[in-house]
C-alpha positions as CSV (number, residue, x, y, z in Angstrom):
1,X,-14.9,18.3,-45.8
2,X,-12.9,15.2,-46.4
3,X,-10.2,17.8,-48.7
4,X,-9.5,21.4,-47.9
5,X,-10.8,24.0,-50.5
6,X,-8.9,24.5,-53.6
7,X,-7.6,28.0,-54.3
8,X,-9.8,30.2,-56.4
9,X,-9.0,32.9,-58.9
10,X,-6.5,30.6,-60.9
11,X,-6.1,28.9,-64.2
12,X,-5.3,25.4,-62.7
13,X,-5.9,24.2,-58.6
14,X,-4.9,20.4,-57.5
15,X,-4.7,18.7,-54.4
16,X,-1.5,17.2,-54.0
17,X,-0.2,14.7,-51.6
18,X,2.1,15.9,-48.7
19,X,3.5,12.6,-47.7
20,X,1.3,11.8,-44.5
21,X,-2.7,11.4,-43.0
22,X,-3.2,14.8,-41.5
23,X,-1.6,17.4,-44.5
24,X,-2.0,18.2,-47.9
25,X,-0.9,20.6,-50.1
26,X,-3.2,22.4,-52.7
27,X,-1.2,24.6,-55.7
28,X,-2.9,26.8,-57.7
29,X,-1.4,28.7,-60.6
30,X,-1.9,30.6,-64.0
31,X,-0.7,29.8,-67.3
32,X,-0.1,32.9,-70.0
33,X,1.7,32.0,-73.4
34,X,3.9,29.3,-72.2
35,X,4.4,31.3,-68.6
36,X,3.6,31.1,-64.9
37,X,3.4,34.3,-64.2
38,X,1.7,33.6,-61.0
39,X,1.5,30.7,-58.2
40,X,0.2,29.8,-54.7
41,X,1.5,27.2,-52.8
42,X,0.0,25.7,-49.4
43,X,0.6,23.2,-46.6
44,X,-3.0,22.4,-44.5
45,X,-3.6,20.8,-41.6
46,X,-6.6,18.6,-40.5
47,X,-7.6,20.4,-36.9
48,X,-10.5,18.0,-37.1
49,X,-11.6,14.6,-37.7
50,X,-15.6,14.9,-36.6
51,X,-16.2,16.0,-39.0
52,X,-13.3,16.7,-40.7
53,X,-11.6,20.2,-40.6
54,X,-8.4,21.8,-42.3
55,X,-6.7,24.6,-42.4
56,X,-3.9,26.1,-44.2
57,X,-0.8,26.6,-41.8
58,X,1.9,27.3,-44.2
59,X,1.8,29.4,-47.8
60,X,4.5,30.2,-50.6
61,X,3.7,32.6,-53.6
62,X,4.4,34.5,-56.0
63,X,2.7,37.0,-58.6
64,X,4.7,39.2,-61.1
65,X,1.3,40.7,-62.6
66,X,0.6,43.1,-59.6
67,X,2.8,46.4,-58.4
68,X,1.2,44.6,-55.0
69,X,2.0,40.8,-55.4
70,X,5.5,39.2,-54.1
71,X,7.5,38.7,-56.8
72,X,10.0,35.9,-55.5
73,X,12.7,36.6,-57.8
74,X,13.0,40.7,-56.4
75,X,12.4,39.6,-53.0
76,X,13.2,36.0,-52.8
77,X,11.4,32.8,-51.1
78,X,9.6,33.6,-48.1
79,X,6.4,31.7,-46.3
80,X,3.8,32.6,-44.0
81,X,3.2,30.1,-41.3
82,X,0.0,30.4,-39.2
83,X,0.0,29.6,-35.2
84,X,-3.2,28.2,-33.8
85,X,-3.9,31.6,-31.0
86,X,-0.8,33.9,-32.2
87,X,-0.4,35.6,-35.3
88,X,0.8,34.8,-38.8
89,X,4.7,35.1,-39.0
90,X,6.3,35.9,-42.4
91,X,9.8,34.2,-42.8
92,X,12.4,34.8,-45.1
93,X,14.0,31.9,-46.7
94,X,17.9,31.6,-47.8
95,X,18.1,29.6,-50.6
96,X,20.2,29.1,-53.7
97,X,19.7,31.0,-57.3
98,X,15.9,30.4,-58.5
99,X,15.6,28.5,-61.7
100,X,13.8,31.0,-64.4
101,X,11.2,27.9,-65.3
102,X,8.5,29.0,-62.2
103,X,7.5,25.7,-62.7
104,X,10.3,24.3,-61.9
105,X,10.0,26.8,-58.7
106,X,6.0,24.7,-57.8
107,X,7.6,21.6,-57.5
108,X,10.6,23.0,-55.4
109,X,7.8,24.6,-53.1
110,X,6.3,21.8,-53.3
111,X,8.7,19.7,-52.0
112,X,10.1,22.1,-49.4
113,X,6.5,21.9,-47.6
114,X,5.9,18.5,-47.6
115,X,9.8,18.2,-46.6
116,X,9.5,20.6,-43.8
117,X,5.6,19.7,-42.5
118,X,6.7,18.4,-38.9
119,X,8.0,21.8,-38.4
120,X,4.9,24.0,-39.5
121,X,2.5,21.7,-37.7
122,X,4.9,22.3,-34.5
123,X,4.9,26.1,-35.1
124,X,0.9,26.0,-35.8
125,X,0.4,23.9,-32.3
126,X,2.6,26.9,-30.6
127,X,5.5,23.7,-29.6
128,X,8.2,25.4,-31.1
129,X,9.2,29.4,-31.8
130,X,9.0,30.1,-36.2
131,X,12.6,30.1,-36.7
132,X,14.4,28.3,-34.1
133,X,15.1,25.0,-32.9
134,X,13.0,23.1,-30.3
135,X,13.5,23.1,-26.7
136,X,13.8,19.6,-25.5
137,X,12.2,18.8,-22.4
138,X,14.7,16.9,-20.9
139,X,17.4,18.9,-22.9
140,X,18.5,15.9,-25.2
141,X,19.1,13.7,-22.0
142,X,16.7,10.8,-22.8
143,X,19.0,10.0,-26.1
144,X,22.4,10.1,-23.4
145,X,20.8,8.0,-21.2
146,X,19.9,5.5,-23.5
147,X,22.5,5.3,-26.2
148,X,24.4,1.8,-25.0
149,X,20.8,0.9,-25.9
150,X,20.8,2.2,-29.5
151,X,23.9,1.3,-30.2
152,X,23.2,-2.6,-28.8
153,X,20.4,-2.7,-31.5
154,X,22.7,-1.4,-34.1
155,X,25.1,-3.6,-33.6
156,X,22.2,-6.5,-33.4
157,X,23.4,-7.2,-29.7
158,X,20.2,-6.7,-29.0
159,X,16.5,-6.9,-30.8
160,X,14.2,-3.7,-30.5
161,X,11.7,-3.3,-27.7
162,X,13.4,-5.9,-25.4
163,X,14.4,-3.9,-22.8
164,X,17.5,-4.7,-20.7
165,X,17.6,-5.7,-17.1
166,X,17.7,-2.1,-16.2
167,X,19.7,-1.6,-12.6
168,X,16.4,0.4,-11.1
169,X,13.1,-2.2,-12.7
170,X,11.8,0.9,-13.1
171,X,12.0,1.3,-16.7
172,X,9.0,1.1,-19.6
173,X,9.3,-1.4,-21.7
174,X,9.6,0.4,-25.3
175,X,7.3,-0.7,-28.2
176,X,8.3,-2.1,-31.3
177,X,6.6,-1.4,-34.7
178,X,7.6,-3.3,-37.4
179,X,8.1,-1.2,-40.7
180,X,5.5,-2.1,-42.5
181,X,3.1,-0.8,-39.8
182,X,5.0,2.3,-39.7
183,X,5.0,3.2,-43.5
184,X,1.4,2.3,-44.0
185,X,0.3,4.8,-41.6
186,X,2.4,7.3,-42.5
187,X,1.8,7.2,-45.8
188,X,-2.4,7.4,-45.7
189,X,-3.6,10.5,-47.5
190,X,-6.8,12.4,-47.4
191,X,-9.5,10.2,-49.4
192,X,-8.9,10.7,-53.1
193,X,-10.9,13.2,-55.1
194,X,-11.2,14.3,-58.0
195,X,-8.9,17.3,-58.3
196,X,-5.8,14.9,-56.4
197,X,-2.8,14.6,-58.7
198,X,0.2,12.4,-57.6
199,X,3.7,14.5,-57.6
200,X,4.2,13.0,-61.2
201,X,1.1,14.5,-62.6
202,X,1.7,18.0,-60.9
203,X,4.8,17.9,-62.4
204,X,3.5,17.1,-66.5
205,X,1.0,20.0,-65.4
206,X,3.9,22.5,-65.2
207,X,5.4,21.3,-67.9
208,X,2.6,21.4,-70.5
209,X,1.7,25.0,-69.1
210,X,5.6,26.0,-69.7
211,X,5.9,23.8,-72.8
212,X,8.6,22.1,-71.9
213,X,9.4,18.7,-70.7
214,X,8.7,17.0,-66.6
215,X,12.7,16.1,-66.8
216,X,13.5,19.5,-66.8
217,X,10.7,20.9,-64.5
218,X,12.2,18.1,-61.8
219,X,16.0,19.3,-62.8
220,X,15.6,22.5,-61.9
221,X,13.5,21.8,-58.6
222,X,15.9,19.4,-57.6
223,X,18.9,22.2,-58.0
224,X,16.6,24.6,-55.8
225,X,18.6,24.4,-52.5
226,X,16.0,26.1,-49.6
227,X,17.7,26.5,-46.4
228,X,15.6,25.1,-43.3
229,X,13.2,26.9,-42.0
230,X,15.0,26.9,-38.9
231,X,17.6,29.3,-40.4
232,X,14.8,31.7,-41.7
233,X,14.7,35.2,-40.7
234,X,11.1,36.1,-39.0
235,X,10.6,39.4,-41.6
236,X,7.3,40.8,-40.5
237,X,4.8,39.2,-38.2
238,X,0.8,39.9,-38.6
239,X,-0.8,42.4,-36.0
């Protein structure tokens, strides 16, 4: 399928963007006189591209109409990141006071995901342990051995992918996309469909369900500090 399923069992589901070719978010939530009372939030992955497979590799929520749900404003933010042949890890996430519009809490989720994909799809493809830093191959050396390099380019000594006579011949020469090329592949989504709203439109969504305006849903994400999922604490990991 050229999207991954919506979630089911709620009052509104979208596709939304997440900002490159191989993930997409889908957000489903309810709406109860003027109230969210309760919200899914998820980051997939395309495993697949003949034919075309995704799967959901990171998940925020939150429902206040069950004894059983996760309520995140008793227990605060936490996702569940999937690994491809390990199980699911639950991580707690520090972050700063949540805004009472839970609409305003979407579009922070939202934007965390999409912010943070690199990182799930590097915990999902077992590259990296959930909730700490990658181990460099080399141990950071490649950046030491070639910074006169970087800075020469900075300083426009120098244009990108010329490489310098290096003392051994032995070195690659590097490859130099211009930006264009960059940004246009980067940002490729998913093909469109009919349940794909931009960030703007996810955004007047929330509103209208919490009857307020998309200036103040986008305040009160934008004042949502999540701390990297780097500094999360692994809670609780699936048997």
């Amino acid at each position: 399928m050229s999207a991954p399923s919506l979630p089911t069992g709620y009052d509104v589901s979208k596709h939304v963007p997440a900002g490159r070719r191989d993930c997409l978010l889908t957000v489903g939530f309810d709406q109860h006189q003027q109230r969210i009372p309760r919200f899914l939030v998820q980051l997939h992955y395309r495993v697949a591209t003949d034919p075309i497979e995704w799967t959901a590799i990171a998940r925020m929520d939150h429902n206040e109409t069950s004894s059983l749900g996760h309520d995140v404003y008793r227990e605060g933010l936490h996702v569940d990141v999937a690994r491809r042949s390990q199980p699911t890890v639950h991580l707690q996430l520090p972050h700063a006071p949540l805004p009472i519009s839970r609409g305003s809490v979407i579009r922070g989720c939202a934007n965390y995901l999409k912010r943070e994909a690199q990182y799930f799809v590097d915990v999902f493809e077992e590259r990296r342990s959930p909730g700490r830093p990658p181990s460099w191959s080399d141990g950071g050396n490649y950046l030491k051995r070639e910074a006169q390099y970087f800075v020469d380019v900075f300083e426009e000594r120098r244009s990108p992918g010329r490489p310098p006579s290096w003392s051994d011949g032995g070195e690659p020469t590097p490859t130099f996309m211009r930006s264009g090329r960059v940004e246009g592949d980067m940002s490729r989504e998913a093909p469109a469909d009919a349940d794909m709203v931009s960030d703007e439109e996810l955004t007047k969504l929330l509103a209208d369900a919490e009857a307020t305006t998309p200036e103040e849903i986008e305040r009160g994400a934008a004042e949502l500090d999540i701390a990297p999922p780097e500094e999360a604490t692994v809670v609780d990991v699936d048997e």
